[in-house]
C-alpha positions in Angstrom: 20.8 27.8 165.4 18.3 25.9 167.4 15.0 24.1 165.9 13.0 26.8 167.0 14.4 29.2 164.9 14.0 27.2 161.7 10.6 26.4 162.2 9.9 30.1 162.4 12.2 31.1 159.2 10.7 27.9 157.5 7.5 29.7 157.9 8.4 32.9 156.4 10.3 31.1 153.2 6.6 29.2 152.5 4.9 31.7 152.9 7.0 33.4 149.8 6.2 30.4 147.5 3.6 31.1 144.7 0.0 29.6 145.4 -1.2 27.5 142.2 -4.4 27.2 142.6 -6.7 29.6 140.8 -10.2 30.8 141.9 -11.7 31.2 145.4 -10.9 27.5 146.5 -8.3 29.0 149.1 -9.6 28.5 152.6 -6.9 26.3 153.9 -3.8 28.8 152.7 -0.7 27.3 151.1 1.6 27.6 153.8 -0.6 26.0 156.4 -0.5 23.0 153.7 3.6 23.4 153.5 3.8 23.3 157.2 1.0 20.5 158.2 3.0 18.1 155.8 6.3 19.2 157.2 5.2 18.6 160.8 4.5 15.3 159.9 8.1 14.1 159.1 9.7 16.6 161.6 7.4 14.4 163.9 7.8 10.9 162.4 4.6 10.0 161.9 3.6 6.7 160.2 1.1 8.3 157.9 -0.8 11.2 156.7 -4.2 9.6 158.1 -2.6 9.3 161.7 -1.7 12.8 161.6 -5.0 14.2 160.6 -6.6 12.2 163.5 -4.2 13.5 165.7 -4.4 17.0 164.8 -7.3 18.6 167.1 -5.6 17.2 170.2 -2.2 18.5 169.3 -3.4 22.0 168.1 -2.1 23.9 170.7 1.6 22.7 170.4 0.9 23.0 166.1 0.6 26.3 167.0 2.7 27.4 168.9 5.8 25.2 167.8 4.8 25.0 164.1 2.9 28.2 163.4 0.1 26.2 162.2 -3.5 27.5 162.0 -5.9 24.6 160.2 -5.4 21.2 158.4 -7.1 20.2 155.4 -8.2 16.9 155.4 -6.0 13.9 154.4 -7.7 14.1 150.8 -7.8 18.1 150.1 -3.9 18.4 151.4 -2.9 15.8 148.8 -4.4 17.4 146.4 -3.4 20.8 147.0 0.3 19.5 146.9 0.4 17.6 144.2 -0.6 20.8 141.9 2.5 22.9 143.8 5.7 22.6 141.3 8.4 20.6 142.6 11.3 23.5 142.4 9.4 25.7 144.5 9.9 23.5 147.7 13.6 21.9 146.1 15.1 25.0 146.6 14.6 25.4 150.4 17.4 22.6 151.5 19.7 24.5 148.8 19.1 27.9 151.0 19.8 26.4 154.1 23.1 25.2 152.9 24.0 28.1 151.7 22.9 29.6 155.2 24.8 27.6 157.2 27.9 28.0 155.0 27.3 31.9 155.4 27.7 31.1 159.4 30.2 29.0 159.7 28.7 26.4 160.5 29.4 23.9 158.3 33.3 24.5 158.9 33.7 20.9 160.7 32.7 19.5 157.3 35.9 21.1 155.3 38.4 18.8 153.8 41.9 19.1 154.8 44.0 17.2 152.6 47.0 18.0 150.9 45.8 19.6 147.7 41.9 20.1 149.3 42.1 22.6 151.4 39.1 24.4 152.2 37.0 21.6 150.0 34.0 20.3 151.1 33.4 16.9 149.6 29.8 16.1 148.4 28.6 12.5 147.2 25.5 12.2 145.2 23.8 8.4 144.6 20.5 7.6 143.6 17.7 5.5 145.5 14.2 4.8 145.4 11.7 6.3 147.4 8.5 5.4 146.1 7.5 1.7 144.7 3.5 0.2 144.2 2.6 -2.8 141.6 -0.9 -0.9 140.9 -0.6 2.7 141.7 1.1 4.5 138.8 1.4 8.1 137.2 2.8 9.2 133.9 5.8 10.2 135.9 6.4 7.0 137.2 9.6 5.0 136.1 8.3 1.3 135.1 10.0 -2.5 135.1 8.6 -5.1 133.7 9.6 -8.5 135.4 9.4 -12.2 133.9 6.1 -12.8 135.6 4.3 -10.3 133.5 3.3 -7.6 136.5 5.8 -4.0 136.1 6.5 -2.4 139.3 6.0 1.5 138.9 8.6 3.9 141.0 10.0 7.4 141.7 13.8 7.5 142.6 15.6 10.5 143.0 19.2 11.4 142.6 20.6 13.0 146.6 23.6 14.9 147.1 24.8 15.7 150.6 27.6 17.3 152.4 29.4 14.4 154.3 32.9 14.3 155.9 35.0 10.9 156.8 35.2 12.0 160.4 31.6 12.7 161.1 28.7 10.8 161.4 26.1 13.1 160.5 25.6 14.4 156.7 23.7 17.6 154.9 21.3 16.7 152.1 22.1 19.5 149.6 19.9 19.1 147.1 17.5 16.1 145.5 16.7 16.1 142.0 13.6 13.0 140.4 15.4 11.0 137.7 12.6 11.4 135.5 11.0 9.0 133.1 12.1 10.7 129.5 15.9 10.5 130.9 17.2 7.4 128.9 17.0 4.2 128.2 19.6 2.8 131.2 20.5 3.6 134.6 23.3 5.6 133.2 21.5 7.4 131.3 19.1 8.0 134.3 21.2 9.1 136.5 23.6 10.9 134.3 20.9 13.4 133.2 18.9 13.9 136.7 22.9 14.8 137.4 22.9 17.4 135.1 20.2 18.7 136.7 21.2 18.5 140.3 24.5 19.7 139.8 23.6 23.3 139.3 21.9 22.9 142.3 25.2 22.5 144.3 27.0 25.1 142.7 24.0 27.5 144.1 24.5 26.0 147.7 27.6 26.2 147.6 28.6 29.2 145.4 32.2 29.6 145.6 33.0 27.7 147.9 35.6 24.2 146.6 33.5 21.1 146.2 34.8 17.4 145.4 31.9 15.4 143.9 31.4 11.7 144.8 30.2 9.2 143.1 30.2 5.5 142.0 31.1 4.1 138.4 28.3 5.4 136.9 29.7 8.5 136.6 33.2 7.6 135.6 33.0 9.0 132.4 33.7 11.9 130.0 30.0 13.6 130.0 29.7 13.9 133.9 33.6 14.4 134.2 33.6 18.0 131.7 30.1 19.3 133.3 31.8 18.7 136.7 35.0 21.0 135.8 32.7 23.5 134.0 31.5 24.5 137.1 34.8 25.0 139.0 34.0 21.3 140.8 36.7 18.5 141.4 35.6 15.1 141.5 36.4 11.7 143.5 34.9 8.7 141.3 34.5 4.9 142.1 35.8 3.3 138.5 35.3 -0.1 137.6 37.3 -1.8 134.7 34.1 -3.2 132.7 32.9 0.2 132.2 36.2 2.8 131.6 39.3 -0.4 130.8 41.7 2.3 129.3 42.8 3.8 132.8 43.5 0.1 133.8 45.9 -1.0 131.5 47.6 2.0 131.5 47.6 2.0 135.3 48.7 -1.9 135.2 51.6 -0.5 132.8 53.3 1.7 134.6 52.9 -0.3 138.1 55.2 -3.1 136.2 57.6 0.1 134.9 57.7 1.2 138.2 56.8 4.7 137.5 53.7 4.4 140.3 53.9 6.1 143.8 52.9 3.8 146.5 52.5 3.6 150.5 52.2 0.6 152.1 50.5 0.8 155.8 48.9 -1.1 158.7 47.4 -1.5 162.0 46.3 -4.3 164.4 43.8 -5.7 161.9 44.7 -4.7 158.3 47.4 -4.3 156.5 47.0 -1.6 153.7 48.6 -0.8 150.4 48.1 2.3 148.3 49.4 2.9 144.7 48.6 5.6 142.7 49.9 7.6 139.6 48.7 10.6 138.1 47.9 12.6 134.5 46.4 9.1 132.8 44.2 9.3 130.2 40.3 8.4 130.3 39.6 7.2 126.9 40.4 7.0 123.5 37.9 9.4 122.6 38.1 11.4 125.4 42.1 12.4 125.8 41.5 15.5 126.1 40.7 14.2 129.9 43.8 13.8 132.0 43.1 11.5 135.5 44.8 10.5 138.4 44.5 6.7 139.2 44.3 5.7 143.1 44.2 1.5 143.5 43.7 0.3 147.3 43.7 -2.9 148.5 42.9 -3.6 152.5 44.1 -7.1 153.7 42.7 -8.8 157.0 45.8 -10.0 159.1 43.8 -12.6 160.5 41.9 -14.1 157.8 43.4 -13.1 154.7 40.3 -11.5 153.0 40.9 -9.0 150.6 39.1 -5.7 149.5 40.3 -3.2 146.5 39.1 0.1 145.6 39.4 1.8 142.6 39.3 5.6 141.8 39.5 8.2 139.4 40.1 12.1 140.8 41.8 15.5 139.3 43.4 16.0 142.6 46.8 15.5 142.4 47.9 12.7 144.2 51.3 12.0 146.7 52.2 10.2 149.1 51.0 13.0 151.9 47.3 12.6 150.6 46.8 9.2 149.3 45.6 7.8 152.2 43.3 10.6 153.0 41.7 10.6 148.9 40.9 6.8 149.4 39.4 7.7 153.0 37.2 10.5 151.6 36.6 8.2 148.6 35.5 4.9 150.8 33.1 7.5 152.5 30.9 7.6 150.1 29.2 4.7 151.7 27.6 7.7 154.3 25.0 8.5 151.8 23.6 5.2 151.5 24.3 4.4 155.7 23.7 8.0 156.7 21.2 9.0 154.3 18.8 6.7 152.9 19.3 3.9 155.7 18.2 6.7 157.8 15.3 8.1 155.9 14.1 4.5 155.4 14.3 2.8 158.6 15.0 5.3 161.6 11.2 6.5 161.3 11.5 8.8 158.2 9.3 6.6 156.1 11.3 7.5 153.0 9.5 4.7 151.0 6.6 5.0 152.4 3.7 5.9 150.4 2.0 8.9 151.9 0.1 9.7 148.4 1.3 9.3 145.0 -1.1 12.1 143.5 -1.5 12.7 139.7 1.5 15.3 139.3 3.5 16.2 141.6 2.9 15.1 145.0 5.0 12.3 145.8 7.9 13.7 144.7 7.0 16.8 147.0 6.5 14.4 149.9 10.2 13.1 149.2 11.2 16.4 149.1 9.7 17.9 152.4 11.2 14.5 153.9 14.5 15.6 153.2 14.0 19.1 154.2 13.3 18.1 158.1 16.0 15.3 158.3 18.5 18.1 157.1 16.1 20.1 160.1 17.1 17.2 162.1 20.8 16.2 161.3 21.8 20.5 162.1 20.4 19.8 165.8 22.4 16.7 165.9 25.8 19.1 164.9 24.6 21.9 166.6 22.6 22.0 169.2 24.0 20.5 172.8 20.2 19.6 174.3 19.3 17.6 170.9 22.3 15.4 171.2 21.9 15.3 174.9 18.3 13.7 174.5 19.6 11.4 171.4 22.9 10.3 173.4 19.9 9.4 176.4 17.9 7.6 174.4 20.3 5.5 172.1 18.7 5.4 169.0 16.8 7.6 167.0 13.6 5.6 167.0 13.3 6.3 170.8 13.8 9.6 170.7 11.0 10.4 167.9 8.6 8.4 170.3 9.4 10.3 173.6 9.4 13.4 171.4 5.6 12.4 169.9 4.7 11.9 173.5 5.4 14.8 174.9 4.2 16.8 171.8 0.9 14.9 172.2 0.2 15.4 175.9 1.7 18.6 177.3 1.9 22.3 175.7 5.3 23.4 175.7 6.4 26.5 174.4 9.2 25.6 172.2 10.6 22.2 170.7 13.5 23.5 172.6 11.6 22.9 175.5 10.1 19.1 174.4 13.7 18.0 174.6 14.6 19.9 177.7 12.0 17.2 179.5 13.3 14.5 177.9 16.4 15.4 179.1 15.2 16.7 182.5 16.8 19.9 182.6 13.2 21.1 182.7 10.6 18.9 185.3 7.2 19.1 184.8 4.3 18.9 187.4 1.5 16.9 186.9 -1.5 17.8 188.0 -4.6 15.1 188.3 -8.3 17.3 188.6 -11.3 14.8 189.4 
């Protein structure tokens, strides 16, 4: 599955969504919309503006390479997205999961633990992705800080597929935390999670899934909707907010009735206890855990790290050290993800138009949608990762990639990355 191929099946699944606009006003069709603002992130650009200036010169390889026919102007194709409703473009990442899965391709991604065999582990966190002290919509997620001006936002809640071995990570799904979803960031992100979990389940479909997260979602709420959709779950916990699993924890350390493991290498010496079938809460005993406590010590300098975590994976000594390496993974989606999408040319937070309804959150969304394009051709494709080991980082390779895109027609994006690579020259001819 090369980048080729998407593009032209990415086609076909716009051109199935439903147009919203009523009337005649339909020159510039919907799925020349879809694709112009796709090609833009696929293609790194710093703006909307640049990429309408640019778009007569780099027709030809639009095209050709995208399927594109016209552009609207910067204006019209904002506000032609920002009337299209946001679960009509949120789905596509879900069906390209649920594609790959189909062709085994996501199999380096499967967990093989004792007791998570065949799972695939998936940690969701939220982040911001919009931010302006002026620009605003009733959408729009306000703070009001000491000095009297409120910062308006969007944030989103992201779910990917990650591993502990691999670098690279599938954004599964996005879901906005919207303004009417509480009070608190729990509450926030505790009801955009309700939301986004159904979401995974149709990825994923019957395939095993441990969710991720950090002590936000440590509780009962998020803990019951997780196992009434066949999930398993991995949490962060963090004694100020769940105590009971603490002192029970604590208890049975001094009773000695805890497994533990103690390990270490060159650097760090390690030490893993764990015990299971604990209770959350008072309220909530119904809910049986297993506790996992970590603590990493440097040899050298004596610093000291601990992780806590909750799970309904049984634990033993044959998988404890694996649980708390999945679990300390869940770092990839803030590294891998939104470090990424924010500073390795994605422009995550970068305002390309905030609209009245809908559009920056679509923008977000069709963001996401090429760095999953992006991260399969880093997995899968041989002549991507070729070009990206030749250029070290990914900034580099998005500007060689704009350059030749810019200046010479090629025939596939295949082929843009087959001259970067120099499996295919290219002759230069100067007429005067």
């Amino acid at each position: 599955m090369i980048i080729d191929d998407l593009l032209k099946d990415l086609k076909s699944r716009f051109s199935l969504i439903a147009d919203p606009r009523k009337g005649d006003n339909t020159t510039i069709k919907l799925v020349d919309v879809f694709l112009n603002s796709f090609a833009i992130f696929s293609l790194k650009d710093e703006s909307l503006n640049i990429y309408v200036k640019q778009f007569k010169q780099r027709l030809p390889n639009l095209k050709k390479l995208f399927g594109i026919r016209r552009c609207p102007s910067d204006t019209a194709l904002r506000e032609i997205l920002d009337e299209v409703p946001p679960e009509s473009l949120q789905s596509l990442s879900v069906q390209y999961i649920d594609l790959l899965l189909a062709e085994g391709h996501t199999d380096c991604f499967e967990l093989n633990a004792v007791n998570l065999k065949k799972h695939f582990y998936v940690p969701i966190d939220g982040t911001t992705y919009f931010s302006s002290k002026g620009v605003c919509c009733e959408s729009c997620q306000t703070k009001n800080h000491k000095n009297g001006t409120v910062t308006h936002s969007h944030s989103a809640l992201v779910a990917v597929l990650a591993h502990p071995n691999l670098a690279q990570v599938l954004p599964i799904a996005s879901e906005d935390i919207r303004v009417q979803d509480g009070s608190t960031k729990n509450d926030h992100e505790l009801c955009a999670a309700k939301r986004l979990l159904p979401l995974i389940k149709q990825a994923l479909g019957s395939h095993k899934a441990l969710i991720g997260g950090d002590g936000l979602f440590a509780n009962a709420s998020f803990i019951r909707y997780v196992k009434s959709l066949g999930f398993n779950y991995l949490l962060t916990i963090k004694e100020g907010n769940q105590g009971y699993p603490f002192v029970q924890f604590r208890q049975l350390s001094k009773d000695k009735s805890t497994g533990s493991l103690t390990t270490s290498d060159k650097k760090y010496s390690y030490y893993y206890e764990f015990a299971n079938q604990l209770i959350l809460n008072g309220d909530s005993q119904d809910i049986k855990i297993n506790f996992v406590h970590f603590k990493q010590t440097n040899n050298k300098t004596g610093e000291v790290i601990i992780f806590d975590f909750i799970t309904d994976i049984p634990l033993c000594a044959d998988n404890i050290q694996e649980i708390v390496k999945i679990g300390r993974s869940r770092w990839k989606i803030e590294n891998e993800t939104f470090n990424t999408l924010k500073n390795q040319g994605y422009q995550y937070d970068h305002n390309f138009g905030h609209g009245k309804k809908y559009l920056s959150q679509n923008f977000a969304t069709l963001m996401l949608l090429a760095f999953l394009f992006d991260q399969i051709q880093e997995i899968l494709d041989p002549v991507f990762k070729k070009a990206h080991r030749m250029n070290k980082t990914k900034k580099l390779l998005w500007i060689r990639v704009r350059q030749i895109f810019d200046l010479i027609p090629c025939k596939s994006m295949e082929d843009i990355y087959k001259i970067i690579t120099a499996e295919l020259k290219i002759k230069v001819e100067i007429i005067v």
